[in-house]
C-alpha positions in Angstrom: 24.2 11.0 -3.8 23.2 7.2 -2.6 24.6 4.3 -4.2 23.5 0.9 -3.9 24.7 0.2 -0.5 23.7 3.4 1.1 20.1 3.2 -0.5 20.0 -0.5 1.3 21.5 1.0 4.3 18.9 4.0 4.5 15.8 1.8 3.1 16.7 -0.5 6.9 16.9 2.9 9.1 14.5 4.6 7.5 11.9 2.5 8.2 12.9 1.6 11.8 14.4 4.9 13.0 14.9 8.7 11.6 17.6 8.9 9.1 20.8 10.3 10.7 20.8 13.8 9.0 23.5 15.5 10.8 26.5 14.1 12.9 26.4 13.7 16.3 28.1 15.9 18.9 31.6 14.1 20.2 29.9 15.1 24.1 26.6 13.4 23.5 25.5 10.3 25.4 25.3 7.6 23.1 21.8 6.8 25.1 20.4 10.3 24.8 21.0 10.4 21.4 18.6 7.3 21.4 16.3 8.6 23.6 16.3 11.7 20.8 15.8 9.5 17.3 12.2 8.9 16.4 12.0 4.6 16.2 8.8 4.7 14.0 9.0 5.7 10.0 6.3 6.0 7.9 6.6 2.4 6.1 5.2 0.7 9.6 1.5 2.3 7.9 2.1 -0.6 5.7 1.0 -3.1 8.8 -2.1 -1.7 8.9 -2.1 -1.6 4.8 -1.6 -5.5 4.8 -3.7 -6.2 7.5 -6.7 -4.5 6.4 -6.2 -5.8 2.7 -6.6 -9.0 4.3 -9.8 -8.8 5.8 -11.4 -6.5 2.6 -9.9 -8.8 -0.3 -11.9 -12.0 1.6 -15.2 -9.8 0.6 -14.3 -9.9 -3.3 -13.4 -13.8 -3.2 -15.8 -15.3 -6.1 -16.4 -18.0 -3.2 -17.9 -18.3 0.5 -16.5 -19.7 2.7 -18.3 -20.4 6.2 -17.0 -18.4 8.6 -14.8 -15.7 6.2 -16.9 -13.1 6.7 -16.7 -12.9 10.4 -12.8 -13.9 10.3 -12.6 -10.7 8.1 -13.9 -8.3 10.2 -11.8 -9.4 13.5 -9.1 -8.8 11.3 -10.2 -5.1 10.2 -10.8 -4.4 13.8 -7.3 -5.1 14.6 -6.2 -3.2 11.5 -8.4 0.1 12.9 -6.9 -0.5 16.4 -3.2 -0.6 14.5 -4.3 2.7 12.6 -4.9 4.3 15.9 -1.7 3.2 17.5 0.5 4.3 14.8 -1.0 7.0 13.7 -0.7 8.8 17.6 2.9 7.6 17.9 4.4 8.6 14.4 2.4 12.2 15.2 3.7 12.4 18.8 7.6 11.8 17.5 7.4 15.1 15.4 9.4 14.0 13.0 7.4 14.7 9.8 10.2 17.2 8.5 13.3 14.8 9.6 11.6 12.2 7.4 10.9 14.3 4.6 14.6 15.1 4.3 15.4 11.7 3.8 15.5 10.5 0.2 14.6 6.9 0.9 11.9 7.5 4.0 10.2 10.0 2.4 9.0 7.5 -0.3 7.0 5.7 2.5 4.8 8.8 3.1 2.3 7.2 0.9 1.9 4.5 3.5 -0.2 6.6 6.1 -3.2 7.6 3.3 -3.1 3.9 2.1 -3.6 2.7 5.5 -6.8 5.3 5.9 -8.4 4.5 2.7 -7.7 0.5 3.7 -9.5 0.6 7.1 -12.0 2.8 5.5 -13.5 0.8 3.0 -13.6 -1.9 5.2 -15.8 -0.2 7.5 -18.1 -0.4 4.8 -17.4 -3.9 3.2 -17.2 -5.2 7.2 -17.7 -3.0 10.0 -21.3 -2.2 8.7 -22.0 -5.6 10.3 -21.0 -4.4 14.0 -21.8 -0.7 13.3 -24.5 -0.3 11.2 -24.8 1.2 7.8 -24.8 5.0 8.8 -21.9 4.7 10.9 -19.7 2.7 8.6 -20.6 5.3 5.9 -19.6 8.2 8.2 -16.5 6.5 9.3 -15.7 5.7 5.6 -16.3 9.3 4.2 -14.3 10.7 6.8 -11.2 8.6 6.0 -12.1 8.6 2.6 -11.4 12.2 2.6 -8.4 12.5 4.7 -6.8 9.6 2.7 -7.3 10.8 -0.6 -6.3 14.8 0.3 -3.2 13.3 2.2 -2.2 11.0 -0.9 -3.0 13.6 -3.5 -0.3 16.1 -1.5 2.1 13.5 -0.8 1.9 12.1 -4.6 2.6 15.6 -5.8 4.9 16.9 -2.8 7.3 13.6 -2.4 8.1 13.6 -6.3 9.2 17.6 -6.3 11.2 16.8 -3.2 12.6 14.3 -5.3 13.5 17.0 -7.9 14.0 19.8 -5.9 16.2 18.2 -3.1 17.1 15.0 -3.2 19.9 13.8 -5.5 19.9 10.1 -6.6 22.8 8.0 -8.0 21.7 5.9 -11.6 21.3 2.8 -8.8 18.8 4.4 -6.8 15.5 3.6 -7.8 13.5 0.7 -6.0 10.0 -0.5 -5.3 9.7 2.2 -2.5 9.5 5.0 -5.1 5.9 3.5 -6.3 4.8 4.6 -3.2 4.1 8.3 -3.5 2.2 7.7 -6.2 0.2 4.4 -5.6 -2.6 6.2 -3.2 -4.6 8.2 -5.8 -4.9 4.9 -7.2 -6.0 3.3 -4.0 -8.6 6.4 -3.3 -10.3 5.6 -7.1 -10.8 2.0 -6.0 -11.9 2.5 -2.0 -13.7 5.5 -4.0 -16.1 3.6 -6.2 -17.7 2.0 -2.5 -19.3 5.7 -2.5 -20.8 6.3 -5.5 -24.1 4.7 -5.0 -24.5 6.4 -2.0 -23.3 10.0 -2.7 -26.2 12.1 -4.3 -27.6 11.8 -7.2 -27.1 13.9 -9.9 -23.1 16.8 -10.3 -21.8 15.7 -6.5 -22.8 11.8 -7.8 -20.7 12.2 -11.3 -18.2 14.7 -9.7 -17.1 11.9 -7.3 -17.0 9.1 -10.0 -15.1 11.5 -12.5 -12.9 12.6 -9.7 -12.2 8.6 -9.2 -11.0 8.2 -13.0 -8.9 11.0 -12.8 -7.3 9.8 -9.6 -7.2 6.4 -11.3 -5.3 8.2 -14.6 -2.7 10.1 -12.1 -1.9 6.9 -10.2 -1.7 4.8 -12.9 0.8 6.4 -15.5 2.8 7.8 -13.1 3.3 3.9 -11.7 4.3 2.9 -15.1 6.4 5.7 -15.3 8.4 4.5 -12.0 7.9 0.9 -12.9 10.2 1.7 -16.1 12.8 3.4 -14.5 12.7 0.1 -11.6 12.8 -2.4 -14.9 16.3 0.1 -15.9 17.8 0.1 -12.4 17.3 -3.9 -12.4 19.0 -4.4 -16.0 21.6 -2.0 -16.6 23.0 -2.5 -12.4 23.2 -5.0 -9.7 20.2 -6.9 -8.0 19.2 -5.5 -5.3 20.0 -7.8 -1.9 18.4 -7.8 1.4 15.7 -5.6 2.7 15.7 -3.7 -0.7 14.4 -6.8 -2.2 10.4 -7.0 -1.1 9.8 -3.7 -2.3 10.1 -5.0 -6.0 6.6 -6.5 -4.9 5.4 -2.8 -5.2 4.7 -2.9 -8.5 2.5 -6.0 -9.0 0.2 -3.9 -6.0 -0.2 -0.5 -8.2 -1.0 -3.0 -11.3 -3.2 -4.9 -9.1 -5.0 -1.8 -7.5 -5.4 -0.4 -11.3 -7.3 -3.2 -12.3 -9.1 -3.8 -9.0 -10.4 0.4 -9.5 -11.5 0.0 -12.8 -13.8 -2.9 -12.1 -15.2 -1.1 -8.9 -15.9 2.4 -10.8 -17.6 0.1 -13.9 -19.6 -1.5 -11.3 -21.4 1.9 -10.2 -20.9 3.9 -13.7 -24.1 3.6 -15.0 -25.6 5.2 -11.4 -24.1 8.7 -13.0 -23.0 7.9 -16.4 -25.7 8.4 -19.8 -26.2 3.9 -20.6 -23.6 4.3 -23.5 -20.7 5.5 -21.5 -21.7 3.4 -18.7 -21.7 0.2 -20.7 -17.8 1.6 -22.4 -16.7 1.7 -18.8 -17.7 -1.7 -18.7 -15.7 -2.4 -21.8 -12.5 -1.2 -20.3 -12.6 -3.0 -17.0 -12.8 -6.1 -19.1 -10.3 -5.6 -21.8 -7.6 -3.0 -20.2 -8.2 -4.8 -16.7 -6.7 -8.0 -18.4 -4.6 -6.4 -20.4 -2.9 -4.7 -17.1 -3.3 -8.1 -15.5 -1.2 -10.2 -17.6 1.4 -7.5 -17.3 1.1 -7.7 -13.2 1.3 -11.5 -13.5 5.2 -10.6 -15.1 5.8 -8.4 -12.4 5.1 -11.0 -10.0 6.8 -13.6 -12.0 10.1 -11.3 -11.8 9.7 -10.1 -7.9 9.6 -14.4 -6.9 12.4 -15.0 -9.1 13.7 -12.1 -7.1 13.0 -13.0 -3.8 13.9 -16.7 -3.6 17.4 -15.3 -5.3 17.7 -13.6 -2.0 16.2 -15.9 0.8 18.8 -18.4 -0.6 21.8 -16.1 0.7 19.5 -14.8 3.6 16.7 -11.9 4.0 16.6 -10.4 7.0 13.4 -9.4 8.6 12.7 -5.3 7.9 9.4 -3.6 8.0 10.2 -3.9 4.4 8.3 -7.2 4.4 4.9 -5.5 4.7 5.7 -5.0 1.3 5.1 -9.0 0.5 1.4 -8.3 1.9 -1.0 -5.4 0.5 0.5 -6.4 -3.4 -0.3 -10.0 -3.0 -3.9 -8.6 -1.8 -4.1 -6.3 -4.6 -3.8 -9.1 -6.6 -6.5 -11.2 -5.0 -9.1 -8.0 -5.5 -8.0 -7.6 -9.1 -8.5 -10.9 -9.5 -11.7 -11.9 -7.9 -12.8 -8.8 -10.1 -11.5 -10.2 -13.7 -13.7 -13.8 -12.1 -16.7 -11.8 -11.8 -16.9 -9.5 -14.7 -15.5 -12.7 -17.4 -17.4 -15.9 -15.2 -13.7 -17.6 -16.0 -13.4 -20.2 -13.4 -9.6 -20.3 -14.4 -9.9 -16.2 -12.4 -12.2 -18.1 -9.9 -9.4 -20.5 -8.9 -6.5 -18.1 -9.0 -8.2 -15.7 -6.7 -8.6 -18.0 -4.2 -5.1 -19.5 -4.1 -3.8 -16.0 -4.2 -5.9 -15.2 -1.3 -4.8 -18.8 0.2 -0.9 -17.3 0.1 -1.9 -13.9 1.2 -3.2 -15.4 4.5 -0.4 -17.4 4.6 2.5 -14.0 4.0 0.4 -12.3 6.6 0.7 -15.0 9.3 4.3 -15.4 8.6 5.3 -11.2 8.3 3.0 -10.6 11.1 4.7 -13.0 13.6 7.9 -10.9 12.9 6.7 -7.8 13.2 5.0 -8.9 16.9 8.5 -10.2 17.8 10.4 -7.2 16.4 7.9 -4.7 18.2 8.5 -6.7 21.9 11.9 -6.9 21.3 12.6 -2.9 20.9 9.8 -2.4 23.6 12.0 -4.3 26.1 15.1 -2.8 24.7 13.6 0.8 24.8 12.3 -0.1 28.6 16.0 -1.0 29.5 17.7 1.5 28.2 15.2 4.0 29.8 16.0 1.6 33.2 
């Protein structure tokens, strides 16, 4: 069982190092046992999450700015160069079964898919520009895929690990346990980008059906978790340090929910008969605000939350990635209540949101650079 503390404690090494499973031997080197602990978790897939959510939410702004476009696709080359990075170190560490033992890391495993189906529709929204069409739809289908089968496994294997294995105290639910179940979500909204372009006719309404049900999955079992976040919040103590930016969780699975239904409205009637077509239109309008005003409490709540905290101190923790892909998800469901309504009060709030997102990234990103060179020269000395 974890209680507050230890769920604090593990959230910090989980997400920098393997979880200590087992005791170490009274004859082990305190260096070899170093040597032997993977540094990277799961949760560092978030970096590439907030970065590419970056350069794809500038594409959804109801405004143009001069210059955006291109600014947005440096950044989604540096988010595809990150993907490759991580994705070879975290497989090289072997550490897939260590993690998933761990009641805290294991959460993040819905990082990796999220970071695939990020840098994958923005091969399509970005990279089309330095690639071409064909290859940005190749490049897209093929993470498309991989995303959406990896976060379909881990949001059905990470909750019955949860049952089966893993024993949690009352305390124990935070923000991270929204990640398991988040990607499906993020697969019916990267998702919709392939409609038009799948073919017409069963694979066309297979994919856009498939999208919906993805979209269902994600977003009830979000709400689901959300309420049992709401309970640990009320009926125990606030969560402190690290613990604390995962609250933002929640306004990015609200955000993502509203951000998928206006994407699979847009391309509906391409595989949809005109009266279904024009209901999915209906229900990206009304439910899409109607999930909005609920994220805007959610986000109300996690500031509250977070300037509680920075006022006794916050450490930096990969944790602050968290700040970052929500505060994106905002900006696309946003931009997409602006377009579908013509509100210029939607018009202004998506570009301030995207105004602080830039802002987050710039901040979280400087710490994460300096973290990263700090436990490269630490690693190189230890090894020296």
């Amino acid at each position: 069982m974890i209680d507050s503390a230890a769920a604090t404690e593990h959230s910090v090494c989980g997400m920098n190092c393997s979880p200590c499973a087992a005791p170490v031997a009274p004859t082990a080197a305190p260096t070899a046992d170093r040597k032997r602990r993977p540094l990277l978790g799961p949760s560092w897939f978030a970096a590439v999450m907030g970065t590419g959510i970056v350069a794809n939410a500038a594409v959804t702004l109801p405004w143009a700015f001069h210059g955006l476009r291109t600014a947005a696709m440096v950044v989604w080359l540096g988010a595809a160069l990150l993907l490759v990075l991580l994705a070879v170190g975290y497989l090289r560490q072997r550490a897939l079964r260590l993690h998933a033992g761990d009641p805290v890391t294991a959460q993040f495993f819905g990082a990796p898919p999220m970071a695939l189906l990020t840098v994958g529709s923005g091969a399509l929204l970005l990279g089309r520009r330095l690639i071409g069409l064909e290859a940005a739809l190749a490049v897209d289908w093929v993470l498309w895929s991989l995303g959406t089968v990896l976060g379909l496994g881990t949001a059905c294997a990470v909750p019955y690990l949860m049952v089966t294995r893993h024993r949690f105290a009352p305390d124990a639910a935070f923000g991270g346990w929204l990640m398991p179940v988040v990607p499906p979500m993020v697969s019916a909204a990267t998702g919709a980008l392939l409609v038009p372009h799948a073919p017409a006719g069963q694979l066309r309404l297979a994919l856009l059906l498939g999208c919906y049900a993805m979209l269902g999955l994600g977003l009830v079992a979000a709400l689901l978790v959300l309420a049992m976040i709401y309970g640990r919040l009320v009926h125990h103590e606030a969560p402190t340090g690290p613990v604390v930016p995962t609250v933002w969780i929640g306004l990015g699975a609200l955000g993502q929910s509203v951000t998928a239904l206006g994407a699979l409205a847009a391309v509906a009637p391409s595989a949809l008969p005109a009266p279904y077509a024009r209901g999915t239109a209906v229900f990206a309008l009304l439910g899409g605000v109607v999930v909005w005003g609920f994220a805007m409490l959610w986000l109300a709540l996690a500031t509250g939350l977070t300037v509680r905290t920075i006022r006794t101190g916050l450490p930096f923790a990969p944790t602050w990635w968290s700040f970052i892909f929500p505060v994106g998800a905002c900006v696309t469901a946003t931009g997409t209540l602006a377009e579908r309504t013509g509100s210029e009060a939607f018009v202004w709030m998506a570009v301030v949101f995207y105004g602080l997102l830039v802002i987050a990234w710039v901040v979280v990103a400087g710490h994460s650079l300096r973290h990263a060179a700090r436990n490269i020269w630490v690693s190189a000395y230890e090894e020296d």
